[in-house]
C-alpha positions in Angstrom: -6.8 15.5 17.5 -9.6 16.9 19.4 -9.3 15.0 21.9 -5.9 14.9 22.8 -6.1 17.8 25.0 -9.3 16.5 26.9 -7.2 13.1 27.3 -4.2 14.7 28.2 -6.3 16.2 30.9 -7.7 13.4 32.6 -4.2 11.6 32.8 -2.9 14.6 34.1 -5.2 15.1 36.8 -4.9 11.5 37.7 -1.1 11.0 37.8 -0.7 15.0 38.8 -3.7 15.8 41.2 -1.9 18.7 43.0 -1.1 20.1 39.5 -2.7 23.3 37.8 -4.7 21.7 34.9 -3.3 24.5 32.6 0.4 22.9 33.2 -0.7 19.2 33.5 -0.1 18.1 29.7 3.1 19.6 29.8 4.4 18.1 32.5 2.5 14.5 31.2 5.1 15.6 28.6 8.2 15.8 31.0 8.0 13.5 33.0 6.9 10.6 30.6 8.8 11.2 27.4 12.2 11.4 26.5 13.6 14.4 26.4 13.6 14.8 22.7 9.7 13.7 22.1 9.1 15.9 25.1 11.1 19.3 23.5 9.2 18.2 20.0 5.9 18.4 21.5 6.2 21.5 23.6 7.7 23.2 20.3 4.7 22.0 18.5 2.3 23.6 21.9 4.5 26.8 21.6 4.1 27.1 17.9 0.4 26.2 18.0 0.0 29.5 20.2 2.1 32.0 18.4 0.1 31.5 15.2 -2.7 31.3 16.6 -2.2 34.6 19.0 -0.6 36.2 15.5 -3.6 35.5 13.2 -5.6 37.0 16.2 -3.8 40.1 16.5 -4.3 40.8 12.7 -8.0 40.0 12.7 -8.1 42.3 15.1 -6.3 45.4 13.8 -7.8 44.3 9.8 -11.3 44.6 11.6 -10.5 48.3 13.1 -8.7 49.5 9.7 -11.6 47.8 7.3 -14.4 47.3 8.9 -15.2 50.7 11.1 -12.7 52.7 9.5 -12.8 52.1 6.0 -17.0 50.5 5.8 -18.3 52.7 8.4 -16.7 55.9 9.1 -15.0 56.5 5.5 -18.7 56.2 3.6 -19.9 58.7 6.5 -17.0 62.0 5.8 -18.4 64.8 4.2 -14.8 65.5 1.9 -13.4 61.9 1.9 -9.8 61.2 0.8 -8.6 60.1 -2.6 -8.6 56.4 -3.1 -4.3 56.0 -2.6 -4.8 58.2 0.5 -7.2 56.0 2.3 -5.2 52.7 1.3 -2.2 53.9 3.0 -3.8 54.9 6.2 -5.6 51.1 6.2 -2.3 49.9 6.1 -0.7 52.6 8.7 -3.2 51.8 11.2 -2.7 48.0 10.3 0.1 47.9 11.2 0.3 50.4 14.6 -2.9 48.9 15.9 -1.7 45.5 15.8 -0.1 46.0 18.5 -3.0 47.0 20.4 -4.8 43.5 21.6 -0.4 42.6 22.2 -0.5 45.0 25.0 -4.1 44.3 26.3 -3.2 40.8 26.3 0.0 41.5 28.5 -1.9 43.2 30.7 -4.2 40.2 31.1 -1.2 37.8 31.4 0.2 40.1 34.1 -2.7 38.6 36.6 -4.2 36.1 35.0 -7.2 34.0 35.8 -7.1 30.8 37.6 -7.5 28.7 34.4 -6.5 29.6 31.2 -9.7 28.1 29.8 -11.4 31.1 31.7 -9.3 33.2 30.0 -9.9 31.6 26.4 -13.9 31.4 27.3 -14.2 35.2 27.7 -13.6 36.0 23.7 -15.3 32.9 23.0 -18.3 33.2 25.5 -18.5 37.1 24.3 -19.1 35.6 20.5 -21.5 32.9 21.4 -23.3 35.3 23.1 -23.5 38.1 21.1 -23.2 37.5 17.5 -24.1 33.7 16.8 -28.0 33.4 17.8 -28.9 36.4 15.2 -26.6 33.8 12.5 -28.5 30.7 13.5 -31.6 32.1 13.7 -31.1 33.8 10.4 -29.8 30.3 8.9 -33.1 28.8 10.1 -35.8 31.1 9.9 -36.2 33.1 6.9 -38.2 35.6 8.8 -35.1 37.0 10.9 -34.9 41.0 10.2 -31.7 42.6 10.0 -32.7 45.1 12.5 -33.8 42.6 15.0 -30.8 40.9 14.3 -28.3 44.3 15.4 -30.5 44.8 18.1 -30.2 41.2 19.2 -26.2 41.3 18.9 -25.4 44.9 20.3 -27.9 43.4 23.4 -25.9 40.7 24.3 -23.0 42.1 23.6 -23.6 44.5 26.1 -25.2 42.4 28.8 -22.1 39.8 28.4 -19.8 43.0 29.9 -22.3 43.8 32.6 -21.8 40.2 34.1 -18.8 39.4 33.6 -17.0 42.9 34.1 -20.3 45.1 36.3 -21.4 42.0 38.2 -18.2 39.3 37.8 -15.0 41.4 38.5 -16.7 44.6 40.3 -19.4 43.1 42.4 -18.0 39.8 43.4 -21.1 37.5 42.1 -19.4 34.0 42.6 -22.1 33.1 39.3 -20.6 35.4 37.1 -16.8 35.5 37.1 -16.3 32.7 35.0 -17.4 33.7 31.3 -19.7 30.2 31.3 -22.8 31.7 33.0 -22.8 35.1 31.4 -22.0 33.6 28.1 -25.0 31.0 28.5 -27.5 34.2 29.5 -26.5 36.4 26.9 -27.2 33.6 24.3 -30.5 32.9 25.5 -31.2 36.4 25.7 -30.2 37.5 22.1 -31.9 34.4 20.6 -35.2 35.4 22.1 -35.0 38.8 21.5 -33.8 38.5 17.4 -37.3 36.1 16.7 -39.3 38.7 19.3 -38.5 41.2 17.1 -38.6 39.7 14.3 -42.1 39.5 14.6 -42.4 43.5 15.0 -40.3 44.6 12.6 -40.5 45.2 9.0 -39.5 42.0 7.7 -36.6 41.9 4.5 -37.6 41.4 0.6 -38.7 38.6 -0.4 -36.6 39.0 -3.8 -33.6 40.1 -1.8 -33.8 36.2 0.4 -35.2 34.7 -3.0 -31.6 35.8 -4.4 -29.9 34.6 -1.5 -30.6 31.4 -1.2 -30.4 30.6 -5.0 -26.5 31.9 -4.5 -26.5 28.7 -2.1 
């Protein structure tokens, strides 16, 4: 199944040069099926992206509600509200700020990128950057910190937007406005900086990573 699309690809490009790759498997569809295999399988493509764009959306607005409203600012208030209270406004602000990556993603469809897989590639490439070399390197090396680790994450967070956005979109820089190159920085970056300060920072119980790994 993982290949299909990387198949579908190829053929396209070969029996469609002139095509866009993003519209290539469809019309491989159209124009070599019948036209009831071909509706089937662009229902199955249609419903494919509507639950995955749904399940997206609610990540999204369950991390805003939980994560840094209820985790981080709620522990923080100096008179914090009753326990029924604070459910209620999780599931207010559920439900209004689902709608918020809805609109940002219609204003990236209203001038979208040349390929889709651009598109797809900056979430993706902002991740990989950012947030997976502190989990490897903590999966690997028992003496990752957890500050190191922030550090690491916030730092390539942030230099992910400087290319792509500062250096990509504003300045022009052919290198950087695809998500590949600033994706492939940033992850070099944040996995040399979580083991260089690693070794600088106070390292994490012994008892606490003990623990840990006899839960696995």
């Amino acid at each position: 199944m993982a290949m299909i699309m990387w198949v579908g690809g190829l053929g396209s490009k070969v029996l469609f040069p002139n095509v866009k790759p993003d519209q290539g498997t469809v019309l491989m569809m159209s124009k070599l099926l019948s036209p009831f295999w071909a509706a089937f399988g662009m229902v199955g493509i249609l419903a494919a992206i509507m639950s995955t764009a749904a399940g997206l959306f609610l990540i999204v607005a369950v991390s805003i509600a939980v994560d840094i409203y209820h985790d981080t600012i709620f522990p923080r208030m100096k008179s914090p509200p009753p326990k029924e209270v604070l459910e209620r406004r999780e599931l207010w602000m559920q439900r209004v700020l689902i709608a918020l990556p809805g609109f940002v993603g219609f204003l990236l469809a209203c001038k979208p990128p040349p390929f889709l897989t651009a598109l797809v590639w900056m979430g993706i490439g902002l991740f990989t950057g950012s947030v997976i070399p502190p989990m490897i390197v903590g999966c690997l090396w028992k003496g990752t910190t957890k500050r190191a680790a922030k550090i690491a994450a916030i730092s390539g967070f942030i230099l992910y937007i400087i290319l792509l956005i500062g250096f990509g979109a504003w300045k022009g820089v052919p290198l950087f406005k695809v998500p590949w190159a600033p994706a492939g920085i940033c992850t070099i970056v944040s996995t040399v900086l979580v083991i260089f300060l690693s070794l600088l920072t106070q390292p994490m119980d012994k008892a606490y990573l003990d623990r840990g790994l006899a839960k696995i």
